[in-house]
C-alpha positions as CSV (number, residue, x, y, z in Angstrom):
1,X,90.3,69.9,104.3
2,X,90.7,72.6,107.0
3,X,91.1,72.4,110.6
4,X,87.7,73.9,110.7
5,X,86.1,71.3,108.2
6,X,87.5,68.2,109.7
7,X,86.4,69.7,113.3
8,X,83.3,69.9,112.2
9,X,83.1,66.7,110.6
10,X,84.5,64.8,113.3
11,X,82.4,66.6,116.2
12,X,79.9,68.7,115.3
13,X,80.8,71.7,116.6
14,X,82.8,74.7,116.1
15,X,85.0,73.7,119.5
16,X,88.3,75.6,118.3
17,X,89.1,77.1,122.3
18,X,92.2,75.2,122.1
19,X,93.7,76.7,118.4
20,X,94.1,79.8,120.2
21,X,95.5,79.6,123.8
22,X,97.2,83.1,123.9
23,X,93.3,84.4,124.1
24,X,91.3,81.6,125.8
25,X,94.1,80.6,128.7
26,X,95.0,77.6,129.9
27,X,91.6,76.7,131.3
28,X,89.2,77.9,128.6
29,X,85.3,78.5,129.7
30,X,84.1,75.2,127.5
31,X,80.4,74.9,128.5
32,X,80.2,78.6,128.0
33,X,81.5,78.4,124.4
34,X,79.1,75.4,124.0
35,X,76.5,77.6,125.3
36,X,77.0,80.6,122.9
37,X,77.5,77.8,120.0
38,X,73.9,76.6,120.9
39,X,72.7,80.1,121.0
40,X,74.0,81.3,117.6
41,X,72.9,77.5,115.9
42,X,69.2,78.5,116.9
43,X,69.3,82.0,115.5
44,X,70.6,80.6,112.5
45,X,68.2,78.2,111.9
46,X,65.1,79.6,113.6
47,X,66.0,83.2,114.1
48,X,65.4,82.7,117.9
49,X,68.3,82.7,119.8
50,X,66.5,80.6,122.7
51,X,68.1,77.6,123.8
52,X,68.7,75.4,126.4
53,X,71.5,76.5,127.6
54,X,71.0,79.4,127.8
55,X,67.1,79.9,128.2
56,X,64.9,81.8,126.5
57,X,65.9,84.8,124.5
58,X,63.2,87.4,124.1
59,X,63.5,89.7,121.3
60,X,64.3,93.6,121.8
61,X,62.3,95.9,122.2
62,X,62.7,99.8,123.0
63,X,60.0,99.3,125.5
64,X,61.9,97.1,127.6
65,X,65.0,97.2,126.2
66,X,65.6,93.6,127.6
67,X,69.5,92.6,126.8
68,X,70.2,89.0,127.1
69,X,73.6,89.1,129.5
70,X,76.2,85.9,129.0
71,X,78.7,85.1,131.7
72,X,79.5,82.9,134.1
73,X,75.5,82.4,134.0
74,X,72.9,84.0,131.9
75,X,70.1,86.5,132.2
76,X,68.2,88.9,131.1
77,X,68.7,93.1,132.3
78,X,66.1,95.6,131.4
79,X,67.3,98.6,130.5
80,X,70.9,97.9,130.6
81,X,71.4,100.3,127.2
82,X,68.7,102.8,127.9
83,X,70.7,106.1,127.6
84,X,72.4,104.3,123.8
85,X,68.5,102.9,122.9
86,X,67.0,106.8,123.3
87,X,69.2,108.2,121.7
88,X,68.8,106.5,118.7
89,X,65.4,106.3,118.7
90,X,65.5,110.3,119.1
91,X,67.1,110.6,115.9
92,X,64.9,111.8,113.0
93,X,65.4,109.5,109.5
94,X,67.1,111.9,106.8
95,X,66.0,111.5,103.2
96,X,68.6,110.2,101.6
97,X,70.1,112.4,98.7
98,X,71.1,110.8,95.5
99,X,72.0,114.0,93.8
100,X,69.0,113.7,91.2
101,X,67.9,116.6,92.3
């Protein structure tokens, strides 16, 4: 049984902050790594990000282009990729060539 496996097992969670010290620090951010945990569970089993600890999670949209920011506390910006968003929405779709023809 891995570390993972038996960590799960035993807590329920994927709490592995303290496998890796050289990148979390002596005082890793726990209820944030609970926090995203909670966040990524829902997506995976409802597809909604939303949780509680976190709040809601509206989905994207070009219109808004609301971006769900995670640090020491959560929100949401409008607009915070705007420049990244338009451009890629400025692109044309290419055909894509198979050499069939």
């Amino acid at each position: 049984m891995t570390k993972l496996e038996r960590n799960l097992e035993r807590r329920g969670d994927c709490d592995t902050l303290d496998s890796a010290p050289e990148l979390v620090g002596d005082a890793p951010p726990r209820s944030l790594a609970r926090a995203v945990h909670q966040a990524w569970t829902s997506f995976a089993r409802d597809g909604d990000p939303s949780c509680e600890a976190l709040g809601q999670w509206p989905p994207f949209s070009p219109d808004t282009g609301a971006t769900k920011v995670i640090d020491v506390t959560a929100s949401i910006e409008d607009s915070r990729h705007a420049p990244l968003v338009s451009m890629w929405h400025a692109r044309e779709p290419q055909p894509i060539n198979h050499g069939t023809g």
